[in-house]
N, C-alpha and C positions, 0 to 999 in steps of 0.2 A: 323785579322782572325786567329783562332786557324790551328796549322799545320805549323805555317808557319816558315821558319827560315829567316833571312838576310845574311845567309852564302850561303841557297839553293833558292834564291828567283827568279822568273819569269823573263827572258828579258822582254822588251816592247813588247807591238804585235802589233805596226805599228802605225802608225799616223791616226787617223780618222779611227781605228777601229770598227765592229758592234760585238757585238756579241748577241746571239739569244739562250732562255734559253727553255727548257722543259721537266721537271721531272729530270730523270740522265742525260739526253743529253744534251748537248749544241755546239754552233760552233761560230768560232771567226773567224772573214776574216777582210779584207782592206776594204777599202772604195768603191772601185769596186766591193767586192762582189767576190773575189778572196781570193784563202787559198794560202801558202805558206809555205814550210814546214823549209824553213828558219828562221822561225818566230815562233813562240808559237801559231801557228794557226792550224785551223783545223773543224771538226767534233769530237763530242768523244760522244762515247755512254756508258755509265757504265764504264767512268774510261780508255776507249781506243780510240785511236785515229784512226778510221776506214775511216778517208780520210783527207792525208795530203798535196793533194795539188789538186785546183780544178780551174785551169783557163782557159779564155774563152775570145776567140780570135774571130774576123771580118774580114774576108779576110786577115789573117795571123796579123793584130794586135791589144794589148790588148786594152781596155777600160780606155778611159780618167773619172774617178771619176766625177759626177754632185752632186748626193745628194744620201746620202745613211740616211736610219731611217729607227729603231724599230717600230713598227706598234702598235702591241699586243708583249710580252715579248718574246713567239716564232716566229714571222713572220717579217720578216722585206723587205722593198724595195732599190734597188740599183740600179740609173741610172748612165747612161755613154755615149758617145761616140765617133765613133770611126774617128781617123783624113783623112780628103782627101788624094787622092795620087794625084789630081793634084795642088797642095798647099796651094789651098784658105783654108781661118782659117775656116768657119764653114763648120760643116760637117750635111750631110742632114739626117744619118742615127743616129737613139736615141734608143738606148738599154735601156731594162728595166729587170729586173729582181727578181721576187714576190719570196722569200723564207720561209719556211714552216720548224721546227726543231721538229719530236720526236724521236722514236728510228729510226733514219735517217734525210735523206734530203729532201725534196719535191721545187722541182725548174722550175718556169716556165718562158719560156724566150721569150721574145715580141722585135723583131725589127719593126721599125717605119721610113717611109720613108717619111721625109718630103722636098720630092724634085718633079716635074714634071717627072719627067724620071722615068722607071724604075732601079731598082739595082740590080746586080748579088750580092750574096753573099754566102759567105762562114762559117758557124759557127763550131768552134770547140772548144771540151772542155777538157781539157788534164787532167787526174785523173792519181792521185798515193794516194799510202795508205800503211802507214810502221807500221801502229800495233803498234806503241810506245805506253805504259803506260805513263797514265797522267803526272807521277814523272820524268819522261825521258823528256818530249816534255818541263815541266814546269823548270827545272831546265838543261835544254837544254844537259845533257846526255845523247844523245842516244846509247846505247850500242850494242845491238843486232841486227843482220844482220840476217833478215830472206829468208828463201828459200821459191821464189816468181813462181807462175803460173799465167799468165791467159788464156783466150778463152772468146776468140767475139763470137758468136753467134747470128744471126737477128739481133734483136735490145738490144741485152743485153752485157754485159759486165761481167764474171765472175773474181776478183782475190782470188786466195786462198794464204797462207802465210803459213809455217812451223818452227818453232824453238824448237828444241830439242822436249815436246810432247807435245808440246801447238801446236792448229791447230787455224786460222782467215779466215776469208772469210769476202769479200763485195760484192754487187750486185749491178751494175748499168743498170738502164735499159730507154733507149729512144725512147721512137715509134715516128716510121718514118726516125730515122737514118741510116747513114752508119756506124756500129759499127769498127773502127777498135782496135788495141791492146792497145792504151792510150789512148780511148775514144772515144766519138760519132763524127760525121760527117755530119753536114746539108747543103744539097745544093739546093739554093733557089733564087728565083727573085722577090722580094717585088717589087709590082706596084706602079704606081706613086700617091704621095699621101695616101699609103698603108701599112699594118703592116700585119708580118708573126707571128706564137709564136708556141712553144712546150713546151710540159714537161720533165723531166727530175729528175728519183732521185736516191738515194744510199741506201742502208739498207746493214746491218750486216749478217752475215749468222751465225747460229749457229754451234758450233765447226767445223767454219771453212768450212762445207761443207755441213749442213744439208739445213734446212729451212730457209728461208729468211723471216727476221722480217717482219711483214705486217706493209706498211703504206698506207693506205685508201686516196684512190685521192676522192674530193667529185665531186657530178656534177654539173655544172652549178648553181649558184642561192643557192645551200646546204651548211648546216655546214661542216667543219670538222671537226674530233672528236677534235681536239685541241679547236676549238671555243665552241663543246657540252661542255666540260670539263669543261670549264671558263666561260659558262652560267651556270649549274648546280652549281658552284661554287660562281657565284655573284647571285645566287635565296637565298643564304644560307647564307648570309653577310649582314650586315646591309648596308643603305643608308643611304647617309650623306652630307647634306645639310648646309653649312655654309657661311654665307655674305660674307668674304672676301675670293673671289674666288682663290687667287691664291696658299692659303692653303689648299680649299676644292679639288683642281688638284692636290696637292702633297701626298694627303690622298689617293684619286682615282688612283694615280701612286703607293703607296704603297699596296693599296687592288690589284690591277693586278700583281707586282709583288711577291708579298707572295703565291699569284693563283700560279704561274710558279713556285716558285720555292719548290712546297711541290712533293713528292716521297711517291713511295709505298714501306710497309716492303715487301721485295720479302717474305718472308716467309708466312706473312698475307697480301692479297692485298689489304685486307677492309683495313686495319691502313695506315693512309696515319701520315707523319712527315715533316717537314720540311728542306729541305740541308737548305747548310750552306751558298753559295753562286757563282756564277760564275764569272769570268770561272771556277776555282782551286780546289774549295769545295762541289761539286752536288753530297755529298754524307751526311750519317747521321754522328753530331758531336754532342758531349755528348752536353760539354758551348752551344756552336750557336743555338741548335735545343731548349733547355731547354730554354734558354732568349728569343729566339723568339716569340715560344710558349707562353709563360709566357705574354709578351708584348701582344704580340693576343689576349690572353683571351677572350676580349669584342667583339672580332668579329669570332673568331670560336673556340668555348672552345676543340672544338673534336681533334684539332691538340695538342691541349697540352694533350690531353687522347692518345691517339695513339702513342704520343713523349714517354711519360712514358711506355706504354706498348711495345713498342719496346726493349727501353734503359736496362728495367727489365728482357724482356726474354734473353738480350745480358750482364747480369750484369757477374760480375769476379767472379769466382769459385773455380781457384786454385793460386798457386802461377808460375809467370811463367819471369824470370827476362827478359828475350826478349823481352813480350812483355807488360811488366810490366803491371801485371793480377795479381790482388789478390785476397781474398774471398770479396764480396761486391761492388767493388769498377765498377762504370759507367763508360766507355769506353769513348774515348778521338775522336776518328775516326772510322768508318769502312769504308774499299775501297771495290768496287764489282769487279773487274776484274783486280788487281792487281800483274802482274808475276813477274815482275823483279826486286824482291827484294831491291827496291828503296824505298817502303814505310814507314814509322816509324816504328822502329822495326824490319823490315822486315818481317812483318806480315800485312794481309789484316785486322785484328784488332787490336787497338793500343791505351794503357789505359793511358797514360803522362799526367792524367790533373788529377790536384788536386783541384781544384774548379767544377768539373761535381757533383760529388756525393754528399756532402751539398747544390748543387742546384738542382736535384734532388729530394731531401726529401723538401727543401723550396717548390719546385713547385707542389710536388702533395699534402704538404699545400694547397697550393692555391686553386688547381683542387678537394680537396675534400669539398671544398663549393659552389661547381658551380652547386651541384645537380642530381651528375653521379648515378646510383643505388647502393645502400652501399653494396651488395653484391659485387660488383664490388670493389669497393672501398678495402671491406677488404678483399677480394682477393689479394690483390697489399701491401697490411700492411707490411707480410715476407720480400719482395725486400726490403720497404723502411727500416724495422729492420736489417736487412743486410747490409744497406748503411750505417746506423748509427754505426751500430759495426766495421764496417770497417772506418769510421773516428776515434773511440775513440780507435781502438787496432793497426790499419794500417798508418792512417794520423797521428795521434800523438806516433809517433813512440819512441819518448826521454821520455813521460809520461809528459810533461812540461807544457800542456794544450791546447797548438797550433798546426793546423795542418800546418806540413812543408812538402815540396818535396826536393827531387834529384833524379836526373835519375839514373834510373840502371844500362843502359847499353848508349856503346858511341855512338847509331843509334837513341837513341829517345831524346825528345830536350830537351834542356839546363833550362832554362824555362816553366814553367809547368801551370803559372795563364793565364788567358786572354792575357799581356801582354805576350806570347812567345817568341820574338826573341832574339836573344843569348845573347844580351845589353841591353836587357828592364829593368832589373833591377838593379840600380847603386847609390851609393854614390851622397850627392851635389857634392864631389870631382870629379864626375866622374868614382870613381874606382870601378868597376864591385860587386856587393856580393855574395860570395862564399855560397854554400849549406854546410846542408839544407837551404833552406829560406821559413819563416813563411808570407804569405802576411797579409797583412792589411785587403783587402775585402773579403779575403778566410775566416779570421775570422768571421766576419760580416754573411758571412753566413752561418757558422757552428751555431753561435749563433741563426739567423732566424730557422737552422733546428730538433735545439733542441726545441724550441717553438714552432714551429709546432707540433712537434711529442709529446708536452706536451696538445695542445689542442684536439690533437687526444686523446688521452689517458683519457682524463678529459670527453671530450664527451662519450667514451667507457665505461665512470664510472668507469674507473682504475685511483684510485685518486693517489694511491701508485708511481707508473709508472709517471704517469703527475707530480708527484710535483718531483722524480727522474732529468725529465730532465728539470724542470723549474730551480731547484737547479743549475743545468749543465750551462744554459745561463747565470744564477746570477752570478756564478764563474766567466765566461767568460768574461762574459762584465766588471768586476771588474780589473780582469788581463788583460784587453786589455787597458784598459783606465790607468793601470799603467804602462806600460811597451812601449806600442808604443807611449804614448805621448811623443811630446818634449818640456816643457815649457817654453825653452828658443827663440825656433822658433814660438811657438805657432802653432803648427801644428800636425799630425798623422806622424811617419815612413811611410813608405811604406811597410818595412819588417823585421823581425830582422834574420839577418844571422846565418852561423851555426855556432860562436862563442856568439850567443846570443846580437848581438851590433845591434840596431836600424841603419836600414839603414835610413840616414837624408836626401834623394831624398823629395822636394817637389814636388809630383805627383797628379793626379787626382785619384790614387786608393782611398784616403781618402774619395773623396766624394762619392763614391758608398756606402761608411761605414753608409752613411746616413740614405740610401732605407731604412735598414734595422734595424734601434733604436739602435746600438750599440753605439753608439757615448754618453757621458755624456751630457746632459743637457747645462752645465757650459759651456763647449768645443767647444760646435755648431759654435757659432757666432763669434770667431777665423777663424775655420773651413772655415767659410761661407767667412767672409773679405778674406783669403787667395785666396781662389777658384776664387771668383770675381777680383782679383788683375790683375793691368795691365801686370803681368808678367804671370798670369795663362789663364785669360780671352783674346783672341786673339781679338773679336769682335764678330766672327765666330763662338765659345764657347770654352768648357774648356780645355784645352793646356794637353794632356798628362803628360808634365813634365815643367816644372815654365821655365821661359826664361833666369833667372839668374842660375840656375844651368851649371855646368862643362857639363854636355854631351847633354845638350838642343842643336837640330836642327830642325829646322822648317820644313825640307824635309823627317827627319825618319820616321821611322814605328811606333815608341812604344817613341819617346823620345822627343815628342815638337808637332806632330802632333793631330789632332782635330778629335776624334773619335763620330760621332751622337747617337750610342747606350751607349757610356759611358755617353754625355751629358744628356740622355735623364733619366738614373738613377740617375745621379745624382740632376736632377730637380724633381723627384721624391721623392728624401729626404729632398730636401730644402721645399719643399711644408711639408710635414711629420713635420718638423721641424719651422714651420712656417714663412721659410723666401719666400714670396709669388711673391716679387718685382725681386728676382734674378729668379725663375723659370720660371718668365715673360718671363725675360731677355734672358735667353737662349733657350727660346724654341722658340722666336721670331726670334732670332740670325740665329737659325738652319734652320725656316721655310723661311727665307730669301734668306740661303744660295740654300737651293734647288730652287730657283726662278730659277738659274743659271746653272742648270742638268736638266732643264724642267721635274721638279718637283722631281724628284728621289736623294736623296739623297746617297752620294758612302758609301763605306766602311769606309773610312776617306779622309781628305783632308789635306792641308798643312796649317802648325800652324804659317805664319805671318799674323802681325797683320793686321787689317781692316784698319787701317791708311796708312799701306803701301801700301798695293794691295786691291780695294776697289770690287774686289769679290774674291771668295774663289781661290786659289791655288790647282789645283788636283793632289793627291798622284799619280806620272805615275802608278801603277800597282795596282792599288785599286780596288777591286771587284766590281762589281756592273753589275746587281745586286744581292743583298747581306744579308741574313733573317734579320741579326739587323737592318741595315740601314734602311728596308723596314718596319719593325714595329716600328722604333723611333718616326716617325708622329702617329701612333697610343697610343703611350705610352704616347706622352707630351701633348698629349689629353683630355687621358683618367688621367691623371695627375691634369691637371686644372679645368677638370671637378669632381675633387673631388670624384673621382666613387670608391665605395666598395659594394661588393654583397657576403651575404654572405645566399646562399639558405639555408641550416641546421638551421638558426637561424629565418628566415624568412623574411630579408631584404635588401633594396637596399639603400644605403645611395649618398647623392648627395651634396655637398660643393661647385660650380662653380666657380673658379676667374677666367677665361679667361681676358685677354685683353679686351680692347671698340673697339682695332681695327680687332680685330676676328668680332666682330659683333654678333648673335644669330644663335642657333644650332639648328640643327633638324636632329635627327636619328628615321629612321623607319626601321623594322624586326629584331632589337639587340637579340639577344639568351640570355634567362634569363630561366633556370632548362628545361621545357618542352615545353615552348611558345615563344614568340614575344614580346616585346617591344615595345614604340618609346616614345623617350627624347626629349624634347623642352628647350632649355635654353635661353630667354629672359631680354637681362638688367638683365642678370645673376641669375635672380628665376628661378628653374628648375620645371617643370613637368613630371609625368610618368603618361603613358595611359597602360593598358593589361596586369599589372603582374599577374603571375599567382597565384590560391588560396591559401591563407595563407602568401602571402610574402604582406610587410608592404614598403613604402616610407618613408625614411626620410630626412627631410631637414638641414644639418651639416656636423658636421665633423666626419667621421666614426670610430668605437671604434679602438683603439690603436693597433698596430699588436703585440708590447714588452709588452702591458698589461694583462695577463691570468687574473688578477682578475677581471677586466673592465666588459671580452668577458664572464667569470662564471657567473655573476652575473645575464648575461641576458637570459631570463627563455627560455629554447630548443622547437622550434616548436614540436607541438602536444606530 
């Protein structure tokens, strides 16, 4: 996950934690259904933690854990309870408690007396709330001591908070409570055989002492807005229908969580974008939100239009070493409520990534053949010419060809690719590589973004300009295949350091090299044997860094562990590449491993191999869930199914190898320019029913994305 360091990384948050995601908000508790402010738990609305400890007592004690589960990606249940006080082991009282996450909490609490007698009972729920910014709670410095009010009131609870001239406020409110000064108070006698229940929630208040966030309780039998959202949201996604079921439920896992975890640009609230993932990341990220997107396409082109026009109107303007901003250049993070200068940079925006902006121009590549209206489109042209002049004057800073990073300043991170933490990037030996450092797939897709913006150009009928930056990829792809090869390993660098020496880490950045046709012809099938090797390939998929290497650990972050969105590109270039049997492989590997997260696949997981531990290993502190993880079932799909669309030219091309033990597909409502779709893939011949006028089917493999001559050649709708 981009942001992250292993110097500042997250404690655990408990054993048999839930957490519960929607739009910026999210909340993490125990397995009871209890926060504790000892833990990285909590509520956080926009980046704040507006309730850090929320537990809930029965006749003074807490809740023995039964079963706690996510429901839908905002709502979860958690039962419990609570022990006799005359010793016998069961107890007749069962707590239940339905939770409900947007900008707040929504908690309704059901006791259940499954006894003849009645029950006296005492319910209480103890609230605090310290305001920590996200960076504080997640890297467990909390610095700031704020000056705390409250007042009960009926049934409400107000805290307010002060620190220096930042103002918080939360609002808790219980009807039918005894409000006193750390929370509500129910007192009550469940009948015999009988269940009592109330509501209960939190909201935010603005600066501290205005308005309290609305969260709408529905009635009885009604939606709420959280459920309207996520119908409105699945009317507009396609259906997808596939024999072996227990792929077609990790697909359906991924359509509900990419629903939870899209956000709106506060600025524009029609653009809605993608975070990055929970808990850590529920804000916009240049990498995450761009590949996510990208991955999506086929199932909501508008997230990846809204992703770019966000990322554009936030692009870098001047120079600014803090927060390392330059003219052009796509932004790394933005935080919404970020005070205490804990965040990268020490700015609520924060530009450290050198792979955002060649993905950037790759993806609105992509986005401008999906059929957007070309006003629109060249509208957006400046941003992406601005992305490009800031790779060729800002990322390739030495003139040498390659775009390198090193941070500016000593607040933002060490690492700047995908790969961010402060040892992701290292020697076989082990020994760290010093900046600048040129990555392998950074390449890869400055290449993709010169091609793009050369088919742009060609379409525009600026043949000048298009052969300009066709020339530019030629070069590139020429000096990459000389320079990062190693032909005595047979293999890609991963990076060449700022001494110019091929760092010789056998890594998976190679295979991302794939996706995107930089890789020579010759070179592939090296490539590909390496990837597949029992030292790369865990079982599980492809190992971030080879097993015989000096700093391989099967527990890291970036150095042996099994990332599903890096697998899922890189099965996207073995397909590209026609190795069809390995993309098999690993997209089966992957669809396996999620059997095992009831369907959800995490962030990453741990890179031993499937012979030792015969299901996946989980990263303790691995996101989930998480925008890649959630569109990698999407990708290795949309992969196998050979899918390319390209609306400006007027076609959908279709190539199917799925597996036999996939079985036969069927999508209904797919978004194709202004219409509907639906695909049938049987014994692997595909069908399409309902494109719209002018667009053509074909059955093959779709034109070359490295070839402009290929793509010239074929004559432009109307």
């Amino acid at each position: 996950m981009t942001g992250w360091n292993a110097d500042t990384a997250a404690g655990p948050v408990g054993a048999g934690s839930v957490t519960l995601v929607e739009g910026s908000s999210f909340c993490i508790s125990s397995a009871n259904g209890d926060m504790y402010p000892e833990f990285p738990q909590g509520l956080f609305v926009e980046d704040t933690r507006i309730l850090s400890r929320w537990n809930l007592t029965v006749n003074g004690a807490p809740l023995e854990a039964l079963a706690a589960k996510a429901r839908e990606p905002y709502r979860g249940i958690f039962v419990g309870r609570v022990a006799r006080s005359d010793a016998y082991a069961d107890s007749p009282l069962i707590i239940e408690r339905l939770r409900e996450v947007e900008a707040g909490v929504l908690e309704k609490i059901t006791v259940r007396n499954h006894s003849p007698n009645a029950v006296q009972c005492l319910v209480a729920l103890q609230v605090e709330a310290d305001f920590a910014d996200l960076f504080e709670v997640k890297e467990a410095r909390i610095q700031r001591r704020w000056d705390e009010s409250r007042e009960a009131k009926d049934d409400s609870l107000t805290i307010r908070a002060a620190w220096q001239d930042i103002r918080k406020g939360v609002l808790v409110t219980a009807e039918g409570a005894e409000m006193a000064a750390d929370g509500p108070l129910y007192r009550f006698s469940v009948p015999p055989n009988g269940e009592w229940s109330a509501t209960v929630s939190a909201v935010p208040l603005a600066d501290g002492s205005g308005t309290a966030a609305r969260f709408v309780r529905p009635e009885d039998g009604e939606l709420s807005p959280r459920d309207r959202r996520r119908e409105e949201w699945v009317s507009r996604i396609p259906v997808l229908r596939i024999s072996n079921r227990s792929i077609e439920r990790t697909l359906r896992r991924s359509y509900e969580d990419l629903g939870a975890l899209r956000i709106e640009d506060p600025d524009h609230p029609e653009r809605v974008v993608v975070a990055a993932g929970a808990p850590w990341f529920m804000a916009l990220f240049g990498r995450d939100s761009l590949w996510a997107s990208l991955m999506a396409l086929p199932v909501d082109p508008s997230l990846a239009f809204g992703t770019i026009q966000t990322l554009a109107d936030r692009q870098g303007s001047v120079v600014d070493e803090r927060s390392e901003e330059e003219p052009g250049k796509i932004l790394h993070e933005v935080r919404f409520d970020v005070s205490s200068g804990l965040a990268l940079g020490g700015k609520s925006t924060y530009f450290g990534s050198i792979d955002a902006t060649p993905l950037f121009v790759a993806l609105f590549g992509e986005v401008s053949r999906w059929g957007f209206a070309p006003e629109t489109i060249s509208s957006l042209l400046p941003h992406v010419d601005r992305a490009l002049d800031w790779i060729i004057n800002y990322g390739d800073k030495d003139g040498d060809g390659f775009v390198e990073y090193e941070r500016l300043n000593d607040r933002g991170l060490i690492n700047q690719g995908w790969k961010d933490s402060w040892d992701g990037i290292n020697f076989a030996d082990g020994t760290l590589a010093e900046p600048p450092i040129a990555l392998c797939e950074v390449q890869a897709y400055v290449y993709s973004a010169y091609l793009a913006r050369s088919w742009m150009a060609y379409d525009a009928g600026d043949l000048e300009l298009s052969a300009q930056y066709r020339d530019r990829a030629v070069r590139l792809k020429r000096q990459f295949n000389e320079q990062f090869w190693l032909p005595d390993r047979g293999y890609y660098a991963v990076a060449l350091d700022g001494r110019k020496r091929p760092v010789d880490a056998c890594t998976s950045n190679m295979g991302q090299c794939l996706m995107f046709g930089i890789v020579d012809a010759d070179k592939a099938p090296m490539v590909v044997e390496r990837l597949m090797s029992p030292e790369m390939f865990s079982g599980w998929g492809v190992r971030t860094l080879a097993s015989d290497m000096r700093a391989f650990n099967p527990a890291s972050y970036h150095n042996g562990s099994v990332w599903p969105h890096d697998n899922a590109i890189i099965a996207n270039g073995l397909v590209r590449y026609g190795f069809v049997e390995q993309a098999q492989r690993i997209s089966t590997a992957l669809f396996e491993a999620a059997e095992y997260s009831e369907g959800r696949l995490p962030e990453l997981f741990c890179g031993f191999s499937r012979e030792q531990f015969d299901e996946p290993v989980p990263y303790p502190t691995a996101c989930s869930p998480q925008a890649w993880a959630a569109t990698t079932p999407i990708q290795l799909v949309k992969n196998l199914m050979g899918y390319y669309a390209d609306v400006g030219r007027g076609g959908l091309w279709l190539d199917p190898v799925l597996p036999k033990s996939y079985g036969d597909l069927h999508i209904t409502n797919a978004p194709m320019a202004d219409g509907r779709i639906t695909i049938d893939i049987i014994d692997s011949i595909p069908t399409v029913q309902g494109l719209p006028d002018g667009m053509q089917f074909h059955h093959g493999i779709r034109p070359r994305a490295a070839d402009l001559a290929e793509r010239a050649r074929a004559p432009k709708k109307g």
